[in-house]
N, C-alpha and C positions, 0 to 999 in steps of 0.2 A: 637397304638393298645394295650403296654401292659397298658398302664396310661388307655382305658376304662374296661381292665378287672379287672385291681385294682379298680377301682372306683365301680363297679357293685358287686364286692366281696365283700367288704366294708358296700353296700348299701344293699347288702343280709343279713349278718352280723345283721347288726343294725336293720334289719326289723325282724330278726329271735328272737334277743334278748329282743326287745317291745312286742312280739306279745299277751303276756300273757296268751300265753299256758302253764298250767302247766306239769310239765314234771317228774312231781314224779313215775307217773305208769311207767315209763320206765326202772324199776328196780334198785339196788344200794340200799347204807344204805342212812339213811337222816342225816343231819347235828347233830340233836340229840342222833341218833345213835353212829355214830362216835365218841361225844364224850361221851358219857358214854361207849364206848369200850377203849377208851386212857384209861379214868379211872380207868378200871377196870383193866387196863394193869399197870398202875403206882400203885395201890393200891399191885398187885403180886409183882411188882420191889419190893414195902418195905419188902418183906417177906426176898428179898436176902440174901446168908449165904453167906461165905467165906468158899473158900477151895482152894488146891493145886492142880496141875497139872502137871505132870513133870517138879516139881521145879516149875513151874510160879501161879504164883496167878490169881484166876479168881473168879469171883462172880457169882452165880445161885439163879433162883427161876424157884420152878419148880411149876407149874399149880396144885390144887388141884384133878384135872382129869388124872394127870401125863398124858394128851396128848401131851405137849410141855414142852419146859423150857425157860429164858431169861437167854442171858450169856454173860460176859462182861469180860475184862482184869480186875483185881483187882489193878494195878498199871503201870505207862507208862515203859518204858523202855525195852519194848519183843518186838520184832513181833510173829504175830500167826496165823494161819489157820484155813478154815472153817475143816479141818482134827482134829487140837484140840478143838476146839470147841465142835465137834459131841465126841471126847473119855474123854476127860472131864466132857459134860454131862453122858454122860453113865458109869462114873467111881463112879458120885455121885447119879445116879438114878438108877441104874443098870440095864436101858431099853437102846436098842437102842436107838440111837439119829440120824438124820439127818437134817445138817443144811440146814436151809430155804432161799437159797440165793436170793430167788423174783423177782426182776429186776437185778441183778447183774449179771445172767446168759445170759439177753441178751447185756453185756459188754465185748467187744471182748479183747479176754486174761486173761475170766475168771476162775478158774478153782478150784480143790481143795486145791491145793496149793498157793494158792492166800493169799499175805501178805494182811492182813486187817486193819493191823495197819495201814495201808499208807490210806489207805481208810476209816477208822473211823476217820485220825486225819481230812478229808476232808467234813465232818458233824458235824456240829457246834453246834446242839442239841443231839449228841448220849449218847445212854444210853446204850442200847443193841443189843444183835444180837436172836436170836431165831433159838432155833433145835426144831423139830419134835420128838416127843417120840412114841415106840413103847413097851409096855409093856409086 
């Protein structure tokens, strides 16, 4: 029984994936989208300044729109919170900040106080983390 419902699954699958419907009105950005959005995201990183934060080093850029900012530990050896995060933004923006934790919230035992260093050193491409700005 279960070897025909895998089989059938499988056989749905492959027939869904041929069928050459396109599937772009189904909303979502497109492939080009996305990435001239990285782009424009890595073109802010290069803005980064250097500043302090109670004693720890952290790097910011903040959005031309001062809707957001990107913000990262300036050097290893802290741990640090989505709590520093948000007062360190707003120490150099002088907007509100709230950090943007995304999926992180559906990670059970997430919270504000949540070390992230344990969790950034586990993303092998990170760069940043992103608050929210309110001006």
């Amino acid at each position: 029984m279960f070897k025909t419902i895998f089989r059938l699954a499988i056989v749905a699958m492959s027939l869904s994936a041929c069928s050459g419907v396109d599937h772009s009105d189904i909303g979502g950005p497109s492939s080009a989208e996305i990435r001239a959005q990285k782009a424009e995201n890595l073109a802010l990183w290069e803005t980064r300044q250097s500043i302090s934060y109670a004693g720890k080093p952290f790097e910011i850029a903040v959005a031309s729109s001062k809707a957001f900012a990107f913000i990262a530990p300036g050097s290893d050896g802290f741990s640090y919170t989505p709590t520093d995060l948000e007062a360190a933004a707003r120490s150099f923006t002088g907007c509100q900040a709230k950090y943007a934790a995304g999926i992180l919230t559906m990670v059970g035992g997430y919270s504000a106080s949540s070390d992230l260093r344990s969790i950034q050193s586990k993303v092998k491409s990170f760069k940043y983390w992103r608050t929210d700005l309110t001006c």
